[in-house]
C-alpha positions as CSV (number, residue, x, y, z in Angstrom):
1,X,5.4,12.7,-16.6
2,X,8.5,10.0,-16.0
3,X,10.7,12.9,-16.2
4,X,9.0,14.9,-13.1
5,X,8.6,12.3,-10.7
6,X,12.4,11.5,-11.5
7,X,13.4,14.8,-10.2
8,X,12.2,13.7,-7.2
9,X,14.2,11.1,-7.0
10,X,18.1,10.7,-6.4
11,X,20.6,10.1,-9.2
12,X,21.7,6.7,-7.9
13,X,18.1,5.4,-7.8
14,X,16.0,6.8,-10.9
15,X,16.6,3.3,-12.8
16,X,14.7,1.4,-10.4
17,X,11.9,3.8,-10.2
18,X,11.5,3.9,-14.3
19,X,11.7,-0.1,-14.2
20,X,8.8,0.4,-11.7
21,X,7.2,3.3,-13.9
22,X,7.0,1.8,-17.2
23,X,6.5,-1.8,-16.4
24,X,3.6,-1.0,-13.9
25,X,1.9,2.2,-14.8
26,X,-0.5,0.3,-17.1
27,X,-1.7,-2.0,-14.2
28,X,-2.4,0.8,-12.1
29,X,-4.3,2.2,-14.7
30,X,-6.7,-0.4,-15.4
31,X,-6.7,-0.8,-11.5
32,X,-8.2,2.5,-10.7
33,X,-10.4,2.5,-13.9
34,X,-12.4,-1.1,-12.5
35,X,-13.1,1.4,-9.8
36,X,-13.3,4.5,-10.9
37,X,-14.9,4.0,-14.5
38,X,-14.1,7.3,-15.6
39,X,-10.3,7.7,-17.4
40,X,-9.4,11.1,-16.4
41,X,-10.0,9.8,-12.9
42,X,-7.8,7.1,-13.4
43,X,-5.2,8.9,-14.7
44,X,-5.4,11.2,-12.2
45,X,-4.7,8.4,-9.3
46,X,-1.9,7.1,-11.3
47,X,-0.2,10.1,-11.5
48,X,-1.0,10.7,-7.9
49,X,0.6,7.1,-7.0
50,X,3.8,7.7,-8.9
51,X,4.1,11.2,-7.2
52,X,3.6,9.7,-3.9
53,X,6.1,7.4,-4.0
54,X,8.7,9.8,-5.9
55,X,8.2,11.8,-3.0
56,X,8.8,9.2,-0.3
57,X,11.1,7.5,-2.5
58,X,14.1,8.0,-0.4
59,X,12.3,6.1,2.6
60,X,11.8,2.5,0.5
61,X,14.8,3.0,-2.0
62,X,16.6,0.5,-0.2
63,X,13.9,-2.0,-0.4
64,X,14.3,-4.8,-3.3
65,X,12.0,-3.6,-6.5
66,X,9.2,-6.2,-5.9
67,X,8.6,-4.8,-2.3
68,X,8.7,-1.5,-3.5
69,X,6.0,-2.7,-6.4
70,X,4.0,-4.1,-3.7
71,X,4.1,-0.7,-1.3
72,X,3.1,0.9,-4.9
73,X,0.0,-1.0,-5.2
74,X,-1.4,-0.6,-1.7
75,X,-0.6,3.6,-2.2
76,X,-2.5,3.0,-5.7
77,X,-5.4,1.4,-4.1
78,X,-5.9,3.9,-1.3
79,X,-5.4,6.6,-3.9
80,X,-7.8,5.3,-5.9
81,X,-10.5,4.5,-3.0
82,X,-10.0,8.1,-1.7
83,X,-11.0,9.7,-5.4
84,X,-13.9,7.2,-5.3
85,X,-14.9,8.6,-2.3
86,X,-14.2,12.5,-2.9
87,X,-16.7,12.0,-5.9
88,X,-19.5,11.4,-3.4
89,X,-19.6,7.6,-3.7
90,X,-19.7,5.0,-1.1
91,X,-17.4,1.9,-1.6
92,X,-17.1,-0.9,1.2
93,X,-13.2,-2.2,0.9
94,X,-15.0,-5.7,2.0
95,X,-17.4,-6.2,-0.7
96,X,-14.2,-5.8,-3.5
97,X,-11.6,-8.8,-3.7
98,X,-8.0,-7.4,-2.4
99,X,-6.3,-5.7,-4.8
100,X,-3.2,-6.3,-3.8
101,X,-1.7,-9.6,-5.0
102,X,0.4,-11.9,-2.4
103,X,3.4,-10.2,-2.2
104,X,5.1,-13.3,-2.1
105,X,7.2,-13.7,1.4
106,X,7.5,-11.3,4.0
107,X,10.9,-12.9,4.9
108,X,10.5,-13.6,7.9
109,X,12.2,-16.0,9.6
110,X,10.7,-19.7,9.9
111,X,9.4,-19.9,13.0
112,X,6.1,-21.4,14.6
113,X,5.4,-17.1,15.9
114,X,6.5,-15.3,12.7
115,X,4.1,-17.8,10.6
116,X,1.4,-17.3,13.3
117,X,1.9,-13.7,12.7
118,X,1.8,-13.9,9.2
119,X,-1.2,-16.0,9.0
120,X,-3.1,-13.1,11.1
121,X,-1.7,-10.3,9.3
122,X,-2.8,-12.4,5.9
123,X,-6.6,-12.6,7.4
124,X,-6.9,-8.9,8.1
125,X,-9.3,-7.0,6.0
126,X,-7.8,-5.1,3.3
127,X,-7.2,-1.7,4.8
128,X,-5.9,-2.8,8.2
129,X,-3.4,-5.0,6.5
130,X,-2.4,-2.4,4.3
131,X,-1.6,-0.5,7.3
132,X,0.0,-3.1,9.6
133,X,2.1,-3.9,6.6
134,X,3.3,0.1,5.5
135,X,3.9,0.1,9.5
136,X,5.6,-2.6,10.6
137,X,7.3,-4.5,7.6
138,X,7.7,-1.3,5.6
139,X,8.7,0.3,8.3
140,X,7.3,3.6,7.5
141,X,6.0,6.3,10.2
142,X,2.3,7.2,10.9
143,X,3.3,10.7,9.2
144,X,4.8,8.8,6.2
145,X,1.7,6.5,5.7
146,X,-0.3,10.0,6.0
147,X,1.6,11.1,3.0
148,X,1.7,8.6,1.2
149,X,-1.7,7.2,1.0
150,X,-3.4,10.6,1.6
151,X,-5.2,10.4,4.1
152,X,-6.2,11.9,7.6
153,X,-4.2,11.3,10.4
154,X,-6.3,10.0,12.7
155,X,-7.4,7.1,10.2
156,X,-4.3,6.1,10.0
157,X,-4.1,6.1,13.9
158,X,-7.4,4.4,13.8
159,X,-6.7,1.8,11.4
160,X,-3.3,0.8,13.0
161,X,-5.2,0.9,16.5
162,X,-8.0,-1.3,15.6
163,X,-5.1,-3.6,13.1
164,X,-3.4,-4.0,16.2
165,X,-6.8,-5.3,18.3
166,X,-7.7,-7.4,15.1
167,X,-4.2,-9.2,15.4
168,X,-4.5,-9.3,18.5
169,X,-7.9,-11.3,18.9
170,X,-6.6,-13.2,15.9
171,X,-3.3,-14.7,17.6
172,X,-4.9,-15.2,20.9
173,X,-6.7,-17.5,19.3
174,X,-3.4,-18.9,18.4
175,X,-1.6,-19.4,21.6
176,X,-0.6,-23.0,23.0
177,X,-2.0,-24.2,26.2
């Protein structure tokens, strides 16, 4: 399967994308099977993630391979969520822990806003972050998130929309006097 998604991908970046392949592929696996519980259906969102980002790959290349990992696992979760859900099952993102490990830092400059920003983009649930985060630090387009993660276009307007009015609440809370 390595060999298709790398026909995807340009010459100059295939070694970062098998780094990504064969150290991680595993970890999706088992991440979509606590959900899924059914291997084939596993399989088939690992596959799906890898040919989502092979696809899009020329949008993130030039992010550093952790990022890239972490914009990997948030397209395996959703993947994985919507198979869940296209098999007629009803899963609440709130009542599973985040799958998503901290990413570690968003490097974003020290300041007293970017850390208040970060703190409310950290408290989000699950899929608005995911969105605010594939948005705005990814820096991906509504149409790109809609490819990636597969699904409709107005959730993804939805989700940024009420992301957006979460944060928004979240850091007004914030503000000095």
């Amino acid at each position: 399967m390595l060999a298709v998604y790398l026909t995807l991908i340009d010459e100059e970046d295939t070694d970062v994308f098998e780094m990504i392949y064969i150290k991680y592929k595993k970890l999706f696996f088992v991440r979509s099977m606590e959900i899924l519980n059914n291997i084939q259906l596993a399989e088939d969102a690992v596959s799906e993630t890898f040919f989502s980002l092979a696809k899009n790959f020329k949008k993130v290349h030039n992010l550093n391979p952790s990022e890239i990992l972490a914009l990997a696992i948030i397209i395996n979760k959703n993947i994985t969520f919507k198979i869940y859900n296209g098999e007629k099952k009803h899963l609440d993102y709130d009542d599973h822990e985040d799958l998503t490990e901290d990413s570690g830092d968003f490097s974003l400059e020290d300041t007293v806003e970017d850390r208040a920003i970060l703190s409310a983009v950290k408290k989000l649930p699950g899929v608005y972050r995911d969105i605010i985060m594939m948005k705005y630090y990814y820096d991906l387009t509504v149409d790109d998130i809609v490819k990636m993660i597969g699904i409709p276009l107005g959730t993804v307007k939805y989700r940024l929309s009420k992301a957006r009015q979460l944060l928004r609440k979240e850091l007004k809370g914030c503000e000095r006097p």
